[in-house]
C-alpha positions in Angstrom: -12.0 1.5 4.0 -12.2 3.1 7.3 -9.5 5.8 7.5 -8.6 7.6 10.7 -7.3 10.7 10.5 -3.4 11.4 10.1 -1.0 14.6 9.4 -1.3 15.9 5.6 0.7 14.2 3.2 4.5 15.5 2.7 5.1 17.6 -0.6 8.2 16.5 -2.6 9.5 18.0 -5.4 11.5 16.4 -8.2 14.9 18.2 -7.6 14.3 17.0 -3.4 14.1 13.6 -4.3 17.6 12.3 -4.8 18.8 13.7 -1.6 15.8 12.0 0.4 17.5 8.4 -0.7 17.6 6.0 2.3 15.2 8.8 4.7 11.8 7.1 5.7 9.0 9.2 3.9 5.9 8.8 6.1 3.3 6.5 8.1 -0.4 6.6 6.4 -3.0 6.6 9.1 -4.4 3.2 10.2 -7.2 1.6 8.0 -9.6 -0.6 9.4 -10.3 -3.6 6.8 -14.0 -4.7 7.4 -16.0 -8.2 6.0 -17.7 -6.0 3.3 -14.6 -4.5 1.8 -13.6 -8.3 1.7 -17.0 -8.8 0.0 -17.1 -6.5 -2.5 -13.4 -7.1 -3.6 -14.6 -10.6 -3.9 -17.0 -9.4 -5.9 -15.1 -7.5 -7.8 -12.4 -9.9 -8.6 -13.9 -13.1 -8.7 -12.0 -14.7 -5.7 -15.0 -15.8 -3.7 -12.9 -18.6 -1.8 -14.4 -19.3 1.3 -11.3 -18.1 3.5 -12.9 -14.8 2.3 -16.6 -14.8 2.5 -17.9 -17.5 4.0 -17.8 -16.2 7.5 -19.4 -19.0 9.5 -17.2 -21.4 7.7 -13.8 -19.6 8.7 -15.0 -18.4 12.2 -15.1 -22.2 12.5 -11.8 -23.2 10.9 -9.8 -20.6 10.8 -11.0 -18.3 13.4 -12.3 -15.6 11.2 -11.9 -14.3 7.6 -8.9 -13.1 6.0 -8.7 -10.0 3.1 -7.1 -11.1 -0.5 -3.9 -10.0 -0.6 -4.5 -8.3 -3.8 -6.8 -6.2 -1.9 -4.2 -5.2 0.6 -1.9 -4.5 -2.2 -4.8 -2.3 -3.8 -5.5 -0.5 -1.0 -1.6 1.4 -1.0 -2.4 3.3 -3.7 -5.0 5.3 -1.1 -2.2 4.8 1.5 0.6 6.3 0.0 -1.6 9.4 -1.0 -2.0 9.6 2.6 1.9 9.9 2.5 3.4 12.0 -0.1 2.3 13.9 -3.0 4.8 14.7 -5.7 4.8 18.4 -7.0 6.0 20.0 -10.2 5.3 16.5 -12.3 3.2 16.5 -15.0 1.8 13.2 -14.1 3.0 9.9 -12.4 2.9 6.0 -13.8 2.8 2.5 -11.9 6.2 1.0 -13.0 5.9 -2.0 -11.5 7.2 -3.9 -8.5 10.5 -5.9 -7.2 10.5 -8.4 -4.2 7.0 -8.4 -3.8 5.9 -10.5 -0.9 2.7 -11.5 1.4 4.3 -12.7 4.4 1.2 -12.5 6.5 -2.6 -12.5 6.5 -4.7 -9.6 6.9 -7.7 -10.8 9.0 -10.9 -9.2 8.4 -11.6 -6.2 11.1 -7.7 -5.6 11.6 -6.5 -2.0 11.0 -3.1 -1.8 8.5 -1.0 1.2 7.7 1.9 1.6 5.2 5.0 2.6 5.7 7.0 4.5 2.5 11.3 4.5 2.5 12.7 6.3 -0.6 15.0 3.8 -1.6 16.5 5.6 -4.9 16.0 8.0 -7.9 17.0 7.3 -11.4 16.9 9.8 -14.1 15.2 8.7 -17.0 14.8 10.5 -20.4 10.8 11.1 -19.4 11.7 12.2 -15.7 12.6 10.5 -12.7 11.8 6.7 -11.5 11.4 6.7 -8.1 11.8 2.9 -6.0 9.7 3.2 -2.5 10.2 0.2 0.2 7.1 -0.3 1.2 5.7 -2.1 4.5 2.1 -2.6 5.0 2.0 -3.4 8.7 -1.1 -5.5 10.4 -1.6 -3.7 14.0 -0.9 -5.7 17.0 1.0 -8.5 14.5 4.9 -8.8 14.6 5.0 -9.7 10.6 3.4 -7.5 8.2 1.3 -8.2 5.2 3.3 -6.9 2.2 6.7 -6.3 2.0 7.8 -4.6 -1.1 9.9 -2.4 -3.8 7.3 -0.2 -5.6 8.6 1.9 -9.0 6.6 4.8 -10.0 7.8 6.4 -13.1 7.3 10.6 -12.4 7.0 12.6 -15.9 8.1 16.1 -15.0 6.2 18.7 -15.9 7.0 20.7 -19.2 
């Protein structure tokens, strides 16, 4: 993934977050998606549908190939470190995600960036579960490829 370069990620700490609620958090920096990405996701994951690899096939139908959406999804891990990194945790988990959608394709040599809201903080017994909304934008396309609630599950530090 071609990454091109952006302002250093914001710091947040734990006792921050719950007044942050509703305030945009950051913009990664645009990532270009290229046809061997595609290809060794395909690889990867077993999805070798032609939409994906077969490049003279979808030039001809489709006018080019598209990434999997899975690896659009994938790729905001990297994004959002791009973004934000939480301090004074112990460590983070994936909790999940609510209202996950792919509303558009990703074609292959397009650039997409995420986008990071702080929707809301929860206390939990191990720390704090945090829900981003998060917006993978395609440059140069009015929809955008994910649309999304992502949980993370922050275990304070001891």
């Amino acid at each position: 993934m071609k990454r091109l370069p952006n302002t250093p990620p914001r710091l947040l700490f734990p006792d921050q977050l719950p007044a942050l609620a509703g305030t945009e958090l950051g913009r990664s920096a645009w990532h270009e998606i290229p046809q061997a990405l595609i290809d060794d996701f395909a690889a990867i994951n077993g999805d070798d549908q032609w939409i994906h690899v077969d490049t003279a096939r979808a030039d001809r139908e489709r006018g080019g190939t598209i990434a999997h959406a899975f690896l659009v999804l994938s790729l905001m891990s990297a994004m959002t470190r791009e973004i934000a990194r939480y301090q004074g945790i112990s460590h983070g988990f994936n909790y999940g995600f609510d209202q996950l959608r792919f509303t558009s394709p990703v074609p292959c040599g397009a650039r997409i960036r995420l986008i990071e809201t702080l929707a809301s903080v929860e206390r939990r017994q191990a720390g704090l579960l945090v829900r981003r909304n998060c917006v993978v934008e395609v440059e140069n396309q009015e929809r955008p490829a994910v649309v999304c609630d992502w949980l993370i599950l922050l275990v304070t530090a001891a």
